[in-house]
C-alpha positions as CSV (number, residue, x, y, z in Angstrom):
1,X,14.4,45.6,33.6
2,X,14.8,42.0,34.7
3,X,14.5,40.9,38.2
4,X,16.6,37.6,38.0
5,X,17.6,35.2,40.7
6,X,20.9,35.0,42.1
7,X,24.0,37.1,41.0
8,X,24.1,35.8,37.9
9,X,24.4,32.2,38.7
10,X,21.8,32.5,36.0
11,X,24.6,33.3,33.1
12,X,24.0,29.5,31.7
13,X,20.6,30.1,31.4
14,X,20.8,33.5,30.4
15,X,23.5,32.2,27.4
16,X,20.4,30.0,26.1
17,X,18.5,32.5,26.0
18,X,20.6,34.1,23.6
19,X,21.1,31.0,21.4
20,X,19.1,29.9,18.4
21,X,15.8,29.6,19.0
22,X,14.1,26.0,19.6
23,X,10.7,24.8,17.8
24,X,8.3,26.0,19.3
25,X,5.1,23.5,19.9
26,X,1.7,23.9,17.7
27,X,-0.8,26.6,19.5
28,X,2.3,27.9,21.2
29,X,3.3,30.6,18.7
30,X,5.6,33.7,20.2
31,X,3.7,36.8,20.3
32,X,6.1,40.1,20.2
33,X,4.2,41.2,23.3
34,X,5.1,38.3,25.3
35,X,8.9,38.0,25.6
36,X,10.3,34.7,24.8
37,X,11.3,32.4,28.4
38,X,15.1,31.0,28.0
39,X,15.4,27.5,27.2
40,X,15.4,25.3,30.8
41,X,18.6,22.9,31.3
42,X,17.9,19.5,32.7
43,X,21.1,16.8,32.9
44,X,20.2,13.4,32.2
45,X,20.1,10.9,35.1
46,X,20.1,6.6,34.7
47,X,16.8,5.3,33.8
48,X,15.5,8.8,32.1
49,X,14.1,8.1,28.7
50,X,12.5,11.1,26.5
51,X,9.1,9.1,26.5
52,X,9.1,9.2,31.1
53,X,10.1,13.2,30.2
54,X,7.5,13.8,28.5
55,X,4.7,12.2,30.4
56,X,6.1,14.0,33.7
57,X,7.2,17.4,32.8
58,X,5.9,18.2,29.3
59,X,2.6,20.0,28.5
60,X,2.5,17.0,26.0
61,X,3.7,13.5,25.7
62,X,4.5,13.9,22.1
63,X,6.0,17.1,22.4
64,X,9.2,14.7,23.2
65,X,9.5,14.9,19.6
66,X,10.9,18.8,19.9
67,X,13.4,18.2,22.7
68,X,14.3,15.5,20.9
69,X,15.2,17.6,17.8
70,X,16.4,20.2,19.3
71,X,18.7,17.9,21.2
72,X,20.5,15.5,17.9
73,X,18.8,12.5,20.4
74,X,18.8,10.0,18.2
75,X,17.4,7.1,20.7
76,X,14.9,8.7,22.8
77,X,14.6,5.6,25.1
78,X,18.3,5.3,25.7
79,X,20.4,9.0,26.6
80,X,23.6,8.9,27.8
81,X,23.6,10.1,31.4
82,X,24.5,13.4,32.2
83,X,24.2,14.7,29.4
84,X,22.3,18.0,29.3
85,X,19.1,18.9,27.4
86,X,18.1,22.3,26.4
87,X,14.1,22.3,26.6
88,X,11.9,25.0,25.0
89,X,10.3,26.8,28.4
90,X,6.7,26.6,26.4
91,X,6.9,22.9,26.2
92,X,7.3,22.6,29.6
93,X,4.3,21.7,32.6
94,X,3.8,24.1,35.0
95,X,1.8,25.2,38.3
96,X,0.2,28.9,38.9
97,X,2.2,30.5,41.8
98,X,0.0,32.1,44.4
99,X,-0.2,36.2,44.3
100,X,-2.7,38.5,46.5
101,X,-3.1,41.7,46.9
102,X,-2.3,41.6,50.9
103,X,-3.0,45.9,51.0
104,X,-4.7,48.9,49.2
105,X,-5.9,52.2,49.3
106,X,-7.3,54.7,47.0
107,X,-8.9,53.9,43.4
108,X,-7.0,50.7,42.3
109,X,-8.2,48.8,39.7
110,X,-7.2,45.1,38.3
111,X,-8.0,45.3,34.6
112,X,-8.4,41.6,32.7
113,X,-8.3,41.3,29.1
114,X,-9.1,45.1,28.7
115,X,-11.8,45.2,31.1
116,X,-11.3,47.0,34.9
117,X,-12.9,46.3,37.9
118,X,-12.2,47.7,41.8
119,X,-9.7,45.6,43.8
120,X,-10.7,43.5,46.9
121,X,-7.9,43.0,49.9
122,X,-6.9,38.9,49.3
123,X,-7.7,38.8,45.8
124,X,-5.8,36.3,43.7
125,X,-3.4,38.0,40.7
126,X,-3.3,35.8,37.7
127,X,-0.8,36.1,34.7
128,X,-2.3,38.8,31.5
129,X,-3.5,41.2,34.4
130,X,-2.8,44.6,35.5
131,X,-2.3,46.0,38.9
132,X,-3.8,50.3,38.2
133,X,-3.2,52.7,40.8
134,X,-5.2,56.4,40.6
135,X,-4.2,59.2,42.0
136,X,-3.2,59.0,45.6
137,X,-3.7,55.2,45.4
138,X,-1.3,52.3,46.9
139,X,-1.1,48.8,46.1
140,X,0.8,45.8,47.7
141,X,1.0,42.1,46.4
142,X,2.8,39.6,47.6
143,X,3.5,35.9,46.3
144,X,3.8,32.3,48.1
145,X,7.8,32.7,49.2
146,X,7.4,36.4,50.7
147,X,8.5,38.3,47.7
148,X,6.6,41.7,47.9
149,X,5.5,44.5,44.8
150,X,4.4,47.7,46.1
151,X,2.5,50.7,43.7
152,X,2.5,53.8,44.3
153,X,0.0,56.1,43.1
154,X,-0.2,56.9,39.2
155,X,1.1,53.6,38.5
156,X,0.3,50.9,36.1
157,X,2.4,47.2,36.4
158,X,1.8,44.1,34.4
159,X,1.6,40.5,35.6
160,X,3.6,38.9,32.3
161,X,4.8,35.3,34.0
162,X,3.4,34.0,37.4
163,X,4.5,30.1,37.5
164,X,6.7,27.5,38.3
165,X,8.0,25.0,35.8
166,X,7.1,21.4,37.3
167,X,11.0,20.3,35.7
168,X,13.1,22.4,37.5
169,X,10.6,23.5,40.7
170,X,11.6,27.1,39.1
171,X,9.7,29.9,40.0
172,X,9.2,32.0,37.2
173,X,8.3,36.3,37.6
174,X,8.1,38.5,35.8
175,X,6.3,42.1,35.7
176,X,5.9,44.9,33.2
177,X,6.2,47.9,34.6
178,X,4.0,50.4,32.0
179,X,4.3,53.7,33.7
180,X,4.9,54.6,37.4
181,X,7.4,53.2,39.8
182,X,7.3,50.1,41.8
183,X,9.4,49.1,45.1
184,X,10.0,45.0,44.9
185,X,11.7,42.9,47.9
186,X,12.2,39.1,46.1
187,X,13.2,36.6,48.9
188,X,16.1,34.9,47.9
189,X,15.9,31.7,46.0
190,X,19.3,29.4,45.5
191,X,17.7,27.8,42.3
192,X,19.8,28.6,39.3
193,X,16.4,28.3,37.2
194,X,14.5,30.5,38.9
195,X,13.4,34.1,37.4
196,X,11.8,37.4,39.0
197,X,12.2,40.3,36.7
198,X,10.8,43.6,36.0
199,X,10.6,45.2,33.2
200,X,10.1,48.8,31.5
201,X,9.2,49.7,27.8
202,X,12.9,50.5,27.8
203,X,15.0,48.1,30.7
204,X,14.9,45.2,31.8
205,X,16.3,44.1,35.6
206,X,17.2,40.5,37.1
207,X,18.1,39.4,40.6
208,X,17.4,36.1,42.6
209,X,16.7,38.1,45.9
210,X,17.0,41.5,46.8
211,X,15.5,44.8,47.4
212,X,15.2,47.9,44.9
213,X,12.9,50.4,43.1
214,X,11.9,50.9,39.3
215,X,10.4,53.8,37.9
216,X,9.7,54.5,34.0
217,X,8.2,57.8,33.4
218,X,9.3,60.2,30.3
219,X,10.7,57.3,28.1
220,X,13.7,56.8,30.4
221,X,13.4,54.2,33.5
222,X,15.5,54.4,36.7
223,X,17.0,51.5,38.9
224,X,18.1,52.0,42.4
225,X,19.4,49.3,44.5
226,X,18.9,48.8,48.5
227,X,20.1,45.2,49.2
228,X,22.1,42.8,47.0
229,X,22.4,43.6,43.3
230,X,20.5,43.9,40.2
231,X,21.3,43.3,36.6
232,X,19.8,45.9,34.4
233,X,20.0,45.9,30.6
234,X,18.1,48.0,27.9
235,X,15.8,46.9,26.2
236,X,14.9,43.2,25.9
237,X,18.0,41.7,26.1
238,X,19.4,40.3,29.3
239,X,21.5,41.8,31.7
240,X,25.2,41.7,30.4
241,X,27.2,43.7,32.4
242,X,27.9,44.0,35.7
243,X,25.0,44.0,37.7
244,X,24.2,47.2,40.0
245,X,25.4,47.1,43.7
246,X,23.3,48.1,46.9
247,X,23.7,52.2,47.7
248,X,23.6,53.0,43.9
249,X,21.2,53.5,40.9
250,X,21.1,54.1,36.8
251,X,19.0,55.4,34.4
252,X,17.9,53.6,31.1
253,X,17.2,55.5,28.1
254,X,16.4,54.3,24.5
255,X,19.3,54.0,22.0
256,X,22.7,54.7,22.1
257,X,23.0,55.5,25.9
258,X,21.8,52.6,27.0
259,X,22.4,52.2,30.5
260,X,24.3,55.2,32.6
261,X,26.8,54.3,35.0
262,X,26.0,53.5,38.6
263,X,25.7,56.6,40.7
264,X,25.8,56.2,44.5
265,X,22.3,57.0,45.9
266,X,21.8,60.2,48.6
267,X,22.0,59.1,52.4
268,X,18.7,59.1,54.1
269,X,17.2,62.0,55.4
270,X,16.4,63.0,58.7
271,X,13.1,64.6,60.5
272,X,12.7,66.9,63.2
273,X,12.2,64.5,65.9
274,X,9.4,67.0,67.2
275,X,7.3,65.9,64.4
276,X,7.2,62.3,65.7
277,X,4.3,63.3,67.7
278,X,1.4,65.4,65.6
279,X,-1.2,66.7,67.2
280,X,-1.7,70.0,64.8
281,X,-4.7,70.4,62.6
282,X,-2.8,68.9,59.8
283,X,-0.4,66.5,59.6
284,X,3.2,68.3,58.7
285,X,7.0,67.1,58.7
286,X,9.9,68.9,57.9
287,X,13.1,67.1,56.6
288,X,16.3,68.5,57.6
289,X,17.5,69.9,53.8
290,X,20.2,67.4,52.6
291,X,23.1,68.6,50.4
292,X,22.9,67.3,46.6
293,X,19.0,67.1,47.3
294,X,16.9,68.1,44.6
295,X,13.7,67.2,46.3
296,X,12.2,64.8,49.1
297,X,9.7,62.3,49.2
298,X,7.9,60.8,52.0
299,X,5.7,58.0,52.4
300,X,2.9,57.1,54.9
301,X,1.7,53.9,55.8
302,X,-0.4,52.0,58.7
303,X,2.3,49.4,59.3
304,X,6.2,49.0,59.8
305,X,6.7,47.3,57.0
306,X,5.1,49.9,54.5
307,X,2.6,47.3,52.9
308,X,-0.3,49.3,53.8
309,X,0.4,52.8,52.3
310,X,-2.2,55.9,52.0
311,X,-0.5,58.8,51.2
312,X,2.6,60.2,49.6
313,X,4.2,64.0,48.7
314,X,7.2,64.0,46.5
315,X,8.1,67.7,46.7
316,X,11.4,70.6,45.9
317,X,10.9,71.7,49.3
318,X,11.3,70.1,52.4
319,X,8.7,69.9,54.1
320,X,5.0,68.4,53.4
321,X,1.9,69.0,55.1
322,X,-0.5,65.9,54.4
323,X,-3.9,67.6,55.7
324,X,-6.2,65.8,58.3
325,X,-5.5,62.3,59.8
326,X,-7.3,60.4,62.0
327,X,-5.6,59.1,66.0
328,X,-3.4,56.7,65.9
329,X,0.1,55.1,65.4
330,X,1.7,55.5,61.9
331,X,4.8,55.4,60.1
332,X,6.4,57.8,57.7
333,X,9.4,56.6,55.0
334,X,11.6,59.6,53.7
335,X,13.9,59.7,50.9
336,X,16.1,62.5,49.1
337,X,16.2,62.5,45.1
338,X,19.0,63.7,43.3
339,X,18.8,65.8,40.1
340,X,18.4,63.0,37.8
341,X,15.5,61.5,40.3
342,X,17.5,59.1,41.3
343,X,15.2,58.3,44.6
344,X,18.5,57.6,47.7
345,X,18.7,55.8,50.7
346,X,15.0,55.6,53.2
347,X,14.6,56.6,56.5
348,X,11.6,55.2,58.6
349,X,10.1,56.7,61.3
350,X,6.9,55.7,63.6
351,X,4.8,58.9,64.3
352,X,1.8,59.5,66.9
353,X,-0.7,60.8,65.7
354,X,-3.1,62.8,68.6
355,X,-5.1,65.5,67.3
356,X,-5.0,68.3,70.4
357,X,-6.1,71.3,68.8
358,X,-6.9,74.4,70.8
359,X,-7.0,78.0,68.5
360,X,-8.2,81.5,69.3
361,X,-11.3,82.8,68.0
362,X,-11.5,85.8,66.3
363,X,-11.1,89.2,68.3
364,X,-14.4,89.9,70.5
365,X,-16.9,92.7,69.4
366,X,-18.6,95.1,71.9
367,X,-22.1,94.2,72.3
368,X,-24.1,96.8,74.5
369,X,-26.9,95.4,77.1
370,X,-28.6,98.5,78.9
371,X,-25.6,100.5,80.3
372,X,-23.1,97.4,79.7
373,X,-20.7,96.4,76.9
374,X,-20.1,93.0,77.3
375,X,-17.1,90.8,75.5
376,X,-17.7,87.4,74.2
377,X,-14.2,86.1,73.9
378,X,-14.0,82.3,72.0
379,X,-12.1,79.6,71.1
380,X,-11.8,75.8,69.8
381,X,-10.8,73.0,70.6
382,X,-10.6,69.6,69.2
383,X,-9.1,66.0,69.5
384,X,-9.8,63.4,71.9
385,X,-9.9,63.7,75.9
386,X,-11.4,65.6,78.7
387,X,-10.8,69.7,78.7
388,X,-10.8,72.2,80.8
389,X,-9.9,75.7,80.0
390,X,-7.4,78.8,81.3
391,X,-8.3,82.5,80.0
392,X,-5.6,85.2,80.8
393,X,-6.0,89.3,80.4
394,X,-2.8,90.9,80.1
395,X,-2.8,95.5,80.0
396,X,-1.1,96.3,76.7
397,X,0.9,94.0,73.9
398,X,3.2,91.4,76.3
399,X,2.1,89.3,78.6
400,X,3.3,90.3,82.1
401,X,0.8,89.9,85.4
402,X,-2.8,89.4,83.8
403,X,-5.7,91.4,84.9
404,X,-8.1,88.8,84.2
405,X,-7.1,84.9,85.1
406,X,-9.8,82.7,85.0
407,X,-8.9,78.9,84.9
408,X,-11.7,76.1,85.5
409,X,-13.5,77.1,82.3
410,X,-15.5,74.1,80.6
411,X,-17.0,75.7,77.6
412,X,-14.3,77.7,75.1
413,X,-16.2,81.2,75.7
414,X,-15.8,83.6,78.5
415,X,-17.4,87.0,78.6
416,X,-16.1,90.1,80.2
417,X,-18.0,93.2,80.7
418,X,-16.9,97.2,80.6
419,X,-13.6,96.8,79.6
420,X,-11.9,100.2,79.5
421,X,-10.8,101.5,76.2
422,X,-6.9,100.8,75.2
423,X,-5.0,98.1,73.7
424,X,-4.8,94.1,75.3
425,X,-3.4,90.8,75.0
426,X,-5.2,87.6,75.8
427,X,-4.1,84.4,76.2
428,X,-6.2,80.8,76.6
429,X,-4.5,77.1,77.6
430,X,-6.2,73.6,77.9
431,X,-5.7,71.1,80.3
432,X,-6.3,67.7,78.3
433,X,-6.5,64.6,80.5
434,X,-6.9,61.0,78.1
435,X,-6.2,57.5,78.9
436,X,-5.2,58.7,82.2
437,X,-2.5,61.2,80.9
438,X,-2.4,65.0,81.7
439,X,-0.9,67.4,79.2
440,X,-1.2,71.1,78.8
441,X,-1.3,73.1,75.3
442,X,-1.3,77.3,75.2
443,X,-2.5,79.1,72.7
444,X,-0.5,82.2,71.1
445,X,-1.1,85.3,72.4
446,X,-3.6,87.4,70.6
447,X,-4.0,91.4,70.9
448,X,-7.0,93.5,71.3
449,X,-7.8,97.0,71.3
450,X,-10.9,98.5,72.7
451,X,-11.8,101.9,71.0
452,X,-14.1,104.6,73.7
């Protein structure tokens, strides 16, 4: 897929690129693993001369000699003006553009020139390397202008071009994607030279600035576009057709098919707004069940903007519990796929995260002292805060006027001595105070029967 600049303001460039190929400059031979950069225009202004060209913008001064070829120049000091040159991209000087990794989490690994090593918060990408997500792993990098690539886990994505061409000031992107899925937001950039793209081992997108997600997985990739559009062509051809508007996605496979027609993305999902605020054992959301869902997939991150992500379910059911977490404020992005895993429409929610724990133990044994049978009833309690304890008695299964009510308690154990033979129900709540705030949390009700 090829992440191009504007809405195909790029079709002169991308025209060149289909043209007969220019002579490429000694030490500069095309490698089938690199794909070959379009041809840059550049219209002749008064006073330009091939010799000035080439000791501004070329690699090499001589290498006037190939844009003079490739050109039918026949008097390199004197070009008519405005008169446009086609200029092999190779030929041409250019500057690294800046790339970090701004976020991580999880095993991620930037591997250069076949060897791996762990990833560092701030460190610089350079073109050749690979961005390698593990399981459960996350990875954000973002470049110079704001554009933004974020990794999920399982996910594998290739720096192929990170420059600008000195000519044109034209930034130039582009990203293999190996395996995985990637979500890319490319600020917009009016330059008709300009280039972000992403590719697959089967697609190939291009936008100027937008936002969208690309997955290849199975030897099939998927688009699906957010804001703006996105031309996607198979293969390593350009884009030709139309390119793919915001609220809808395709599917790329290899040979005839090609590219499937757009399909308009699911809406976004919605939570229970109960689970904005988790104070359970585990963290847990349920999404309200969408129609044409085939499954859900939800997102967590430490910051608004989903740079810093650390965990992820993609599930057929909807809801996922993501296990322990520790206080604080977080946010949680949720999306419906469709049965092509076409991934729809997001849906992001802040969530408070303040563990408040309180759980009955298990039911209390009879332990005889001298002519008493004493009950040891327990609980737990966990989370942050200051508590203090309520233990109810209730005769029989419901909970009516209790026998026993004992509030006050500061240790999560109360015993109780000769209780008579029959069946009971007992009851414990908590009175949390933190940061000044009061809140109450009740236990369920448990039973108990006492044999003679």
């Amino acid at each position: 897929m090829i992440l191009r600049p504007s809405l195909f303001a790029l079709a002169s460039v991308l025209a060149l690129a289909s043209g007969p190929a220019l002579c490429a400059p000694r030490g500069l031979a095309k490698s089938v693993a690199v794909p070959v950069d379009p041809p840059v225009r550049y219209v002749v202004r008064r006073g330009d001369t091939l010799f000035d060209l080439g000791r501004a913008y070329l690699r090499r001064t001589t290498d006037y000699r190939h844009v003079q070829r490739a050109n039918q120049i026949s008097r390199p000091r004197v070009m008519p003006v405005g008169k446009t040159l086609t200029i092999d991209a190779d030929l041409l000087k250019t500057v690294p553009i800046d790339a970090r990794l701004s976020a991580f989490s999880g095993k991620v690994e930037i591997e250069t020139d076949g060897r791996r090593a762990p990833a560092q918060t701030g460190m610089a990408l350079k073109e050749g390397q690979r961005v390698i997500t593990g399981p459960g792993a996350f990875a954000t990098f973002e470049m110079e202008d704001a554009s933004r690539v974020t990794l999920p886990s399982n996910t594998a994505m290739r720096v192929v071009r990170l420059r600008s061409v000195v000519l044109t000031n034209a930034p130039q992107r582009v990203f293999k994607l190996d395996e995985g899925r990637s979500a890319i937001q490319a600020t917009p950039n009016p330059n008709p030279n300009a280039r972000f793209e992403v590719r697959t081992p089967v697609s190939i997108s291009a936008v100027r600035g937008t936002e969208f997600r690309v997955a290849a997985a199975d030897g099939r990739a998927r688009t699906e576009v957010l804001k703006g559009a996105v031309g996607v062509g198979p293969g390593e051809a350009p884009p030709a057709g139309p390119p793919v508007p915001a609220g809808f996605g395709v599917t790329v496979t290899p040979g005839a098919t090609g590219v499937s027609a757009p399909v308009a993305l699911l809406p976004a999902p919605r939570l229970n707004e109960a689970d904005q605020n988790q104070t359970d054992r585990t963290v847990r959301f349920a999404v309200r069940p969408q129609a044409g869902a085939a499954g859900y997939r939800l997102l967590l991150s430490r910051d608004a903007g989903f740079i810093d992500l650390f965990a992820e379910a993609t599930q057929a059911e909807a809801v996922a519990d993501f296990g322990p977490l520790e206080d604080g404020t977080y946010f949680v992005r949720v999306t419906a796929l469709d049965p092509a895993g076409l991934e729809g429409a997001p849906a992001d929610y802040s969530f408070d995260r303040d563990l408040d724990l309180l759980e009955p133990g298990t039911p209390p044994v009879a332990e005889v002292s001298g002519k008493h049978r004493n009950f040891l009833f327990r609980w737990s309690a966990a989370g942050g805060g200051v508590r203090s304890f309520r233990f109810q008695l209730f005769a029989g299964t419901e909970a009516a006027a209790p026998i026993v009510d004992q509030p006050g308690l500061v240790e999560p154990q109360l015993t109780l001595t000769d209780l008579p033979p029959g069946l009971y129900s007992w009851r414990v709540s908590a009175t949390r105070v933190k940061n000044g705030v009061v809140t109450e949390k009740v236990a369920p009700l448990q039973s108990l029967k006492i044999g003679s």
